[in-house]
C-alpha positions in Angstrom: 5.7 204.3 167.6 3.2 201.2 167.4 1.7 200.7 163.9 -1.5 200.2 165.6 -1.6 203.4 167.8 -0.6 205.4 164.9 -3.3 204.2 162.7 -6.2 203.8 165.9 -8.8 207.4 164.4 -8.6 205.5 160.5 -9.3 201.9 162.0 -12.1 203.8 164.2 -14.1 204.9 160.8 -16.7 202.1 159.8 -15.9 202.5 155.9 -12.4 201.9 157.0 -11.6 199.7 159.9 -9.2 197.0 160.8 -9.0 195.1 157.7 -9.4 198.0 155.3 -6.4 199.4 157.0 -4.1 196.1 156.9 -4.9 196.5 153.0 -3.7 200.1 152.9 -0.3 199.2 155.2 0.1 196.7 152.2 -0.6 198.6 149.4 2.2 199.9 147.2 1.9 203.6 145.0 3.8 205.1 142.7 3.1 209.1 142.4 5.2 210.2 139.2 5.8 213.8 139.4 6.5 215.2 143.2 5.4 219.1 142.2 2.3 220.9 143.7 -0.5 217.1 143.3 2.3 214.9 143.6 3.6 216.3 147.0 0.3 216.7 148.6 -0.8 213.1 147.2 2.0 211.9 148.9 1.3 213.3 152.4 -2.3 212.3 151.6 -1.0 208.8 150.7 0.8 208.9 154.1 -2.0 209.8 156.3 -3.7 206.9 155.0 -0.5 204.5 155.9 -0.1 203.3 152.7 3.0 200.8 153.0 5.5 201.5 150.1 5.0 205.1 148.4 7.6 205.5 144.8 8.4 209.4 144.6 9.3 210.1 140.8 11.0 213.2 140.0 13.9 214.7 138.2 13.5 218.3 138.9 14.6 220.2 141.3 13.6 222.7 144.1 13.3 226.3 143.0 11.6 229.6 144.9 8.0 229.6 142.7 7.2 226.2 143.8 7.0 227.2 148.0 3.4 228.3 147.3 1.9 224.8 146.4 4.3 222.5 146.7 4.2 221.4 150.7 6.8 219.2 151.1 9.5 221.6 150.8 11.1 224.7 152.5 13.7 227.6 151.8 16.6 225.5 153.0 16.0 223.3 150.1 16.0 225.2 147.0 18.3 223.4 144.7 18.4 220.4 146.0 16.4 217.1 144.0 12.6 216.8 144.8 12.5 212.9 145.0 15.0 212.6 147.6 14.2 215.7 149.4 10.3 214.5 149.5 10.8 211.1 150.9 13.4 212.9 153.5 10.5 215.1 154.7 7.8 212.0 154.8 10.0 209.7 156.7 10.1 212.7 159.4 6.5 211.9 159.7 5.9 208.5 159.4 8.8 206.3 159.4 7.0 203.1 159.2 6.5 203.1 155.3 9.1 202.3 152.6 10.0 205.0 150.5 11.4 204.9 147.6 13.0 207.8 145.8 13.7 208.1 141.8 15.5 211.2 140.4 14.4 210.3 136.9 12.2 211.2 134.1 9.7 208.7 133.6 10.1 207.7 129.9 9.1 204.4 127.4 12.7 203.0 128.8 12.9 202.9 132.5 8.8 202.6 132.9 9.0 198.9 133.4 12.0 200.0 136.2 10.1 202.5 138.0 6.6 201.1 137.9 6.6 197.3 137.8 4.9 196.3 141.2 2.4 198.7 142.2 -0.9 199.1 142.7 -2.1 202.5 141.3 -0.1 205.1 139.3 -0.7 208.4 140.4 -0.1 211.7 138.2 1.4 214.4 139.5 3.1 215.7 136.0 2.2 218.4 133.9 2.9 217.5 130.7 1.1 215.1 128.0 4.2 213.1 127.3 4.5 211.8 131.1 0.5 211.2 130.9 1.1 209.4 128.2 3.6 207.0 129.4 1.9 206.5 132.6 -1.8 205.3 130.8 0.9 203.2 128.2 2.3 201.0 131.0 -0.9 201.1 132.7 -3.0 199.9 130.1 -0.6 197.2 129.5 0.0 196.1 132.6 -3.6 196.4 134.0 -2.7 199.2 136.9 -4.9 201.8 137.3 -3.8 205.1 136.5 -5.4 208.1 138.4 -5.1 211.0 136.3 -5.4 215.3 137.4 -4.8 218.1 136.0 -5.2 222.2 137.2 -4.6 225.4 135.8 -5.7 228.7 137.6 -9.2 227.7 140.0 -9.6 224.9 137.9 -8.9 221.2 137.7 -10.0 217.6 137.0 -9.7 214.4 138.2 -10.5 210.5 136.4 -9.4 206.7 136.5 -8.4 205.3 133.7 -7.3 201.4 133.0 -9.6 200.4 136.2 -10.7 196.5 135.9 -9.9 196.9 131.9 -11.8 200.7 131.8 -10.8 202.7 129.0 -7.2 204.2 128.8 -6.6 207.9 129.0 -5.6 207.7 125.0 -8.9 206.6 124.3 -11.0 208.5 126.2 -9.3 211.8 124.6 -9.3 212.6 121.0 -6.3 214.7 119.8 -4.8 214.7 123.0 -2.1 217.1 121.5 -4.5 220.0 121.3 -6.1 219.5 124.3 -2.7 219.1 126.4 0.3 220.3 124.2 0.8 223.2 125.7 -0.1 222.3 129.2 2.8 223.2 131.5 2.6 224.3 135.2 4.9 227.2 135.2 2.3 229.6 133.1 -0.7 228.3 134.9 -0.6 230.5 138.2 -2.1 227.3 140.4 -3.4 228.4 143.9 -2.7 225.6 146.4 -5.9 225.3 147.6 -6.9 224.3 144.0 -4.0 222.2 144.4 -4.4 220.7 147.7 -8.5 219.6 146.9 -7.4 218.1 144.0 -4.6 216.2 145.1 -6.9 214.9 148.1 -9.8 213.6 145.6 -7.2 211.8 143.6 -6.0 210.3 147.2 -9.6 209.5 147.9 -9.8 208.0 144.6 -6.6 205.5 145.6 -8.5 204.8 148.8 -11.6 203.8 147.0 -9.8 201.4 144.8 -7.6 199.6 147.0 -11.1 199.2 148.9 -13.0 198.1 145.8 -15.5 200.9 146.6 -18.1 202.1 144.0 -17.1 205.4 143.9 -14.6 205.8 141.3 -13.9 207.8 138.7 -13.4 205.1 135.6 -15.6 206.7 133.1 -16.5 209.8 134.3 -14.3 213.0 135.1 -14.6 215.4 138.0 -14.6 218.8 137.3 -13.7 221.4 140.1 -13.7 225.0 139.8 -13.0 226.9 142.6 -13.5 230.4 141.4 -17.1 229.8 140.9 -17.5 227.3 144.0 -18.9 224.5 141.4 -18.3 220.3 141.2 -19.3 218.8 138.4 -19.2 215.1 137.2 -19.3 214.6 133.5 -19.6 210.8 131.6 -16.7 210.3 129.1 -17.7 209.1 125.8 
């Protein structure tokens, strides 16, 4: 398929056009954790034909994650998400580089599995991950675009944006407010899931456009049981 009829409707849009798209064709993501955000980031990521898209993951499929996580299917309980993701992406859009990891992001193979990219997505669910992520970002001035849901609820910032703040310090006692975070007890719906995962996307989009609208600062607080967005200022 020809890279400009696939991409004609986004080159179309005014906010987007010709140039914005050669940006995004060149544009390089990591998305560490390919769960219930991280797989619908990444088909977000691929809509958008972002060039070179790092999948980050050492679990694997099991039968609770069908219900948000979008990538998969029954056939592929068991097998590694990583792989099994960027098998299922290049099905749809063959003309980006994938890259697959079946690792655990950690202080010791960060450098390995991030060097080189643009933005850091978070797809985890645990504080340790986050906190590795918004280490390497901070250091290496990437930003880091953060979420986090539980139940009809979630958030979304960017931290580490043109020398913003870092997740670490716009937190205090970041093991009280996410020790015990973990996606299996949180009973996520996917469209909680899905909206989320898209705003982070849109925040990607934003930066890689040097748009105003980005969340460096603030925090974006969706809650879908009660139909409400709200946008707080971080201290």
């Amino acid at each position: 398929m020809n890279i400009d009829e696939r991409y004609s409707v986004n080159k179309s849009l005014i906010e987007l056009g010709a140039a914005g798209q050669e940006k995004l064709n060149k544009a390089k993501i990591a998305i560490v954790g390919i769960g219930g955000l991280g797989s619908n980031c990444a088909l977000g990521l691929l809509s958008l034909g972002i060039g070179s898209i790092t999948l980050i993951d050492d679990d694997t499929i099991a039968p609770s994650n069908l219900t948000r996580q979008i990538l998969y299917t029954e056939e592929d309980i068991g097998l590694a998400k990583s792989t099994t993701a960027a098998k299922r992406l290049k099905e749809r859009n063959s003309q980006i580089n994938y890259t697959a990891y079946q690792e655990r992001l950690t202080t010791s193979n960060a450098d390995k599995l991030l060097l080189g990219h643009d933005i850091i997505i978070d797809g985890s669910d645990n504080l340790v991950a986050r906190i590795v992520m918004d280490s390497f970002c901070s250091k290496n001035h990437i930003p880091y675009i953060y979420a986090g849901v539980k139940g009809f609820a979630g958030q979304v910032s960017v931290f580490n944006f043109k020398k913003g703040k870092s997740f670490q310090s716009s937190f205090s006692k970041l093991e009280n407010r996410y020790g015990e975070e973990n996606c299996a007890d949180s009973r996520v719906i996917f469209p909680l899931v899905s909206l989320i995962a898209n705003i982070q996307v849109t925040q990607a989009l934003n930066i890689l456009l040097n748009r105003k609208s980005i969340l460096q600062g603030y925090i974006q607080i969706v809650d879908l049981h009660n139909l409400k967005f709200r946008t707080f200022k971080l201290r």
